[in-house]
C-alpha positions, 0 to 999 in steps of 0.5 A: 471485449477486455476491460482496459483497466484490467491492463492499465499499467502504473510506473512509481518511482520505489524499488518495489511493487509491494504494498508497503513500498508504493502505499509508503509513496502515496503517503501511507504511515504504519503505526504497528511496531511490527516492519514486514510479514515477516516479523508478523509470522515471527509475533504470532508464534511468540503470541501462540505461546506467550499471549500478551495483550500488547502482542495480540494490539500489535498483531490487529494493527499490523493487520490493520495497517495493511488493509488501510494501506490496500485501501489506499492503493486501490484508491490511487489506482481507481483515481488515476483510471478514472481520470481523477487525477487533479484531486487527492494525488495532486502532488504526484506527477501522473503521465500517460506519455512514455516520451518526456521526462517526469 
């Protein structure tokens, strides 16, 4: 038998699925000065050749910030599969009726 979970289906209202568009949504600041994977490439091939303390810290806090925001969406998921939902995501209107508006 097929765990439901693994087919839970989840709707936020962002123009993307990517981690920083939905953990952004359930609240999420970065603190990196670094906007997007991109960019990240970009500061560790200056970092490779220039190293700065201060693009060494930004390249930890990029990292960091997306684990914490994976920790966060992982959070809501597991909460909203658990029928948690009155808890921590109190503020998001969370549905399983297809039917109405929200």
């Amino acid at each position: 038998m097929r765990s439901k979970r693994l087919y839970l289906k989840i709707y936020l209202p962002v123009f993307s699925n990517d981690l920083k568009s939905v953990s952004k949504y359930l609240g999420f600041s970065p603190t990196s000065e670094i906007e997007s994977g991109l960019r990240a490439l970009l500061w560790r091939s200056n970092w490779e050749e220039n190293p700065t303390d201060k693009s060494k810290e930004q390249l930890i806090q990029y990292n960091l910030d997306d684990c914490l925001a994976l920790k966060l969406a992982t959070d809501f998921i597991y909460s909203i599969s658990n029928e948690d939902k009155e808890t921590k995501y109190s503020h998001l209107k969370i549905t399983d009726d297809f039917t109405s508006e929200i």
